[in-house]
N, C-alpha and C positions, 0 to 999 in steps of 0.2 A: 399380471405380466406387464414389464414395461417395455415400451419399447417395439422395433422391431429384433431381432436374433441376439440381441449384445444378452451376453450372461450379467446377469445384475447379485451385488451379494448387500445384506444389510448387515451394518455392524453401527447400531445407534451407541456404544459403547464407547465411541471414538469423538462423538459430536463437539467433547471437549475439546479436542486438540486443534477443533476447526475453525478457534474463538481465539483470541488473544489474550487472552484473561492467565493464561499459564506464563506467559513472557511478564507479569507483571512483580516476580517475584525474584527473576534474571538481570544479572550484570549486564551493563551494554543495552540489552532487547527491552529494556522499562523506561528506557529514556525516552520514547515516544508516544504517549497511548495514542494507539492505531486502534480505535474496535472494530474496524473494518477488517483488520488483520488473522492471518492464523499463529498456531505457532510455532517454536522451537523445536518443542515435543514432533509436531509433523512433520517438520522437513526433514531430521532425523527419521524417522518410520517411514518416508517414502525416499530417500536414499537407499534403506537397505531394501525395499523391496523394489527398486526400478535397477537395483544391482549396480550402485555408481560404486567406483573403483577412486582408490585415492589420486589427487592428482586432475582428476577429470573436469571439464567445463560442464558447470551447472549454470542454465541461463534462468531466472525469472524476468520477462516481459512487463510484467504489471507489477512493479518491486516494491510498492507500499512504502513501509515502513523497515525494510531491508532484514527482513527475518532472515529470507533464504541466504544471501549472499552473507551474514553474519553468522548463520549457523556454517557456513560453508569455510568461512575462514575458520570456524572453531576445529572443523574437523577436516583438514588438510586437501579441501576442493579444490578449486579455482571458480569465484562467485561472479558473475556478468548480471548486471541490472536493469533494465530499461524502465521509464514511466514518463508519461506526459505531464506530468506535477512536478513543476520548479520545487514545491514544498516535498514533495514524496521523495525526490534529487534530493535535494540537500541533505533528507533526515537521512536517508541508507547510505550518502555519503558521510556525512560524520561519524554514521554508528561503524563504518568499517574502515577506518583509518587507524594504526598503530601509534597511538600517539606515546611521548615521554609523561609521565605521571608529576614529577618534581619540577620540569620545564611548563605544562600548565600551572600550579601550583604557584610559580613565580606570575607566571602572567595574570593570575587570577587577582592577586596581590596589588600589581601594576594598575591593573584596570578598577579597582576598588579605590586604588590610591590617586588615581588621577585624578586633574581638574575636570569637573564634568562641565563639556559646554551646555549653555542655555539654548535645545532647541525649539523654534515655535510649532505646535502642530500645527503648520498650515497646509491644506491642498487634501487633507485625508477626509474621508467619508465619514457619515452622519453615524454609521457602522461601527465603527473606529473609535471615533470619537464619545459614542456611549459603552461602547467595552469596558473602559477602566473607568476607574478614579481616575480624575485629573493629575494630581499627583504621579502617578504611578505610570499614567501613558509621559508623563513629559520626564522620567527617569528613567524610563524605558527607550528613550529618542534617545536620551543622553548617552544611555548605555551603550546604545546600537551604535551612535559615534562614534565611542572610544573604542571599540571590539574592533571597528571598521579601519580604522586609522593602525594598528599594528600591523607591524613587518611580515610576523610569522605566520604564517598561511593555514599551521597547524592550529594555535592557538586561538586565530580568528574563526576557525568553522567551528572549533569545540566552544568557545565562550559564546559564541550568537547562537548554537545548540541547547548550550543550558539558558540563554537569554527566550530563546523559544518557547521553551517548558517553562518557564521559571512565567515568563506574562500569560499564560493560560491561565496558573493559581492564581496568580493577583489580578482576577479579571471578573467581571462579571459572565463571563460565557458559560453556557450550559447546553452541554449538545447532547440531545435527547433522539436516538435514533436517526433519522436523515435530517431533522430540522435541526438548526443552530436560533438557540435566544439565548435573551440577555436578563440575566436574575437578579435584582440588585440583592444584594448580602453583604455581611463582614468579607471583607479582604484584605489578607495582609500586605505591608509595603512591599513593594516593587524589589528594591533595594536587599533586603537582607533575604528573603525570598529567594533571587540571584546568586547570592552565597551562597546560602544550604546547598542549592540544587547544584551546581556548580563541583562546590566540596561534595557530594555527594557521587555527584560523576567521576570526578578523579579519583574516589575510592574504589567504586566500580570498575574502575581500566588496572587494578589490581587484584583483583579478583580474578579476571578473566585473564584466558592465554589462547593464540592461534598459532595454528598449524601451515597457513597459508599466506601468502601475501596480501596486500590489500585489494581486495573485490573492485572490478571497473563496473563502477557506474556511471549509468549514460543518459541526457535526454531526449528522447525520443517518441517514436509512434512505435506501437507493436503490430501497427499495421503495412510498418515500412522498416522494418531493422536491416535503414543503408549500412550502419556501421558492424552490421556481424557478416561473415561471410560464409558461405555456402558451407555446410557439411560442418563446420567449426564448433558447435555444441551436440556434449555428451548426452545431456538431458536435462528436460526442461520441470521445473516447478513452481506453480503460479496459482493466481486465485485472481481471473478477472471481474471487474466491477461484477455484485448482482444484477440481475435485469431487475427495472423498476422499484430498485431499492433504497440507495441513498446518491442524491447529486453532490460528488465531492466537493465543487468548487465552492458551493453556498457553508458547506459543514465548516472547511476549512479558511471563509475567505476573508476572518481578519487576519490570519498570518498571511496569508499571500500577498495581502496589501501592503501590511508595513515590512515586511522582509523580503516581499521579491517586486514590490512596486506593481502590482498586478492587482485589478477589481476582479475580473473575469480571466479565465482561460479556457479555450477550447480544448477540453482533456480527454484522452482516452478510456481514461479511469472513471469516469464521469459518462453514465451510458455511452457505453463507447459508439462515438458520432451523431450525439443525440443533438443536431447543428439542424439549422433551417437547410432543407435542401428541396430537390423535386420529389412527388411521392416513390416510394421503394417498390422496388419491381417485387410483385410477393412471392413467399415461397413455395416453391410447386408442393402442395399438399397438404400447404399449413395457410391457404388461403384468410380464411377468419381472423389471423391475428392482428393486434391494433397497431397502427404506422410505425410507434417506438419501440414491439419489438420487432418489426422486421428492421427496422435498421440496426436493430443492435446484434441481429443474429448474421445480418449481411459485414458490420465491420466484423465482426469473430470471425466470418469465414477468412476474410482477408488475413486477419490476425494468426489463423490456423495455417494458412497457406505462406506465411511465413516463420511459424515454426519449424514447417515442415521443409521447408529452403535449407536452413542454418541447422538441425538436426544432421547431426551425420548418420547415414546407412544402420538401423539396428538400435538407433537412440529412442528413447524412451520421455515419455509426461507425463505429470500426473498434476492434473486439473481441478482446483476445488472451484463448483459452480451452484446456483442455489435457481430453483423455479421463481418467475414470476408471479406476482399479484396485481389482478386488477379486479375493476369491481363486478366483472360479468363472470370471471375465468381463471384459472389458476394455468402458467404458461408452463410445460415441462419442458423447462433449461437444459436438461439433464440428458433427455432421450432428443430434443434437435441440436444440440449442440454436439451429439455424438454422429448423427446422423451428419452433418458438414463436418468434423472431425473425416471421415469414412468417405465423403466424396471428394476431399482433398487428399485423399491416399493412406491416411494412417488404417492400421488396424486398432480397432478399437479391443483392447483384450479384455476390459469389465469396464462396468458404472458401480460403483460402491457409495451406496445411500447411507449415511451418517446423519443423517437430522430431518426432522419430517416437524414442522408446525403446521397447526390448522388454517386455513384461510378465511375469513369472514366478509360478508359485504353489508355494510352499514353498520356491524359491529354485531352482529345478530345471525343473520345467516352464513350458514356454513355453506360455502361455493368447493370446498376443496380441499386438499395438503399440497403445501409447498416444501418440497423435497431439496438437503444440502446432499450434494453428492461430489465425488472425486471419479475422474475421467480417467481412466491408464489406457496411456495411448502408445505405438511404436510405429517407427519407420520402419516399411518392411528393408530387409538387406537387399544389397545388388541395386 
């Protein structure tokens, strides 16, 4: 029995859908691999069961890789974004702009065809600097200029888009779970890399068709959405960081560096407020647990508490969150986060358990299962 009273249903049948690995096959939703992400397939199947109506404000807070608000334009929503990731910003913003297919085409053209200037890499990190081939990081600077220097606002997010993807392949990075290293191996150039993926993206924006405008995404804190106002969202669907699972900013921090000028960021998506502070006041009941997760279960509640703000009267969430591991304890995400869910007013209507691994400590002992589960939550009406 989990929990205290919440009805719990298991459907480990679904565990796929809670992976990204299904977007990999998808127009648009493959332009970024997020494995941190869910997918297409889910936000589809929790549309129709939170009862969203065409037309409706679908918010995701923690917007990743912009599955939600992409799937939302595909089927006639209206998708709102928020994330503390200049990098997570960017990518859900290019993957949901309508762009002209033959007007990048041309631009793609332009920027292959320009003088590329000579830039020095100077001032970047020892990080940075061992990612690529030499070659390819100073093709990649050049790149970045000339993408930077165009008029059109459209062309410039979609070519540093595929400029993105396209220095991952030609890079030595390899990111294995929450660590990021550097593998040396065959890499192909920079350069024609760039094309393929590029050409490849503009196929893809023919492929696909929306039903909706383009999704406002925004950057933000989900523990402050100044920019949504009260009652304004239909219904919420999101996937906050796991607890104690992966530190975005390290996985992700050669892009942050050469694309948003950023070593570090204090992210939400990044244990949410996992920042030097005074110790956390613990939680009545769950005394024993270790300092990172009571703050991460403290920002959620804030985070909860402003779902619960911008939800209008009767709206609906549904939450994928996954238990913690550490090496004494397996933390249940699932039943305290529903529990702060429930004292910030929502009714919590099920926890639906979709993935259950085992937990080990030292690699040997079994401590536990760490349970992926989905929160369906609603504002009561009135």
């Amino acid at each position: 029995m989990l929990g205290r009273a919440f009805p719990v249903e298991e459907r480990y049948d679904l565990w796929r859908l809670a992976t990204f690995v299904p977007n990999k096959g998808l127009p648009v939703h493959r332009w970024f691999y997020f494995k941190e992400g869910f997918s297409r397939e889910l936000v589809l199947m929790l549309l129709r069961e939170l009862g969203a109506r065409e037309g409706e404000v679908i918010l995701d807070p923690f917007v990743g890789s912009g599955t939600t608000p992409l799937t939302c334009m595909e089927t006639g929503y209206r998708g709102v974004g928020v994330d503390a990731s200049p990098l997570a910003v960017f990518v859900s913003y290019a993957k949901t702009r309508i762009y002209n297919p033959e007007e990048l085409s041309d631009a793609l053209n332009r920027c292959l065809g320009a003088r590329a200037p000579k830039i020095a890499p100077e001032g970047l990190s020892s990080l940075v600097m061992k990612a690529f081939p030499r070659a390819n990081l100073l093709e990649l600077l050049s790149l970045k200029e000339v993408i930077e220097s165009m008029e059109s606002s459209d062309a410039k997010t979609f070519l540093l888009m595929a400029l993105i993807c396209a220095s991952s392949r030609a890079s030595y990075i390899y990111r294995e779970g929450g660590v990021l290293k550097l593998v040396r191996r065959p890499v192909p150039p920079l350069r024609p890399c760039f094309r393929r993926t590029a050409r490849a993206m503009i196929d893809d924006l023919r492929k696909i068709s929306f039903k909706s405008e383009p999704a406002t995404i925004v950057l933000g804190d989900a523990r402050q959405l100044d920019t949504i106002e009260d009652s304004s969202v239909d219904h919420i669907i999101t996937s906050p960081p796991y607890l104690n699972k992966i530190e975005y900013t390290q996985v992700y921090a050669v892009e942050l560096e050469l694309f948003f000028g950023k070593k570090t960021v204090d992210l939400v998506r990044s244990y949410i407020g996992l920042t030097p502070r005074r110790p956390p006041m613990p939680i009545p009941g769950r005394e024993g647990l270790p300092d990172s997760a009571v703050l991460y279960f403290r920002d959620m509640e804030a985070s909860f508490r402003e779902m619960f703000r911008v939800l209008r009267p009767g709206g609906r969430a549904a939450i994928v969150v996954a238990g913690g591991v550490y090496p004494e304890m397996v933390v249940e995400s699932d039943i305290i986060l529903a529990e702060l869910a429930s004292e910030v007013g929502f009714e919590v209507e099920k926890i639906r358990v979709v993935g259950k691994r085992v937990a080990t400590s030292g690699r040997t002992r079994r401590i536990g299962a760490a349970r992926e589960s989905i929160l369906y939550l609603r504002k009561p009406d009135g």
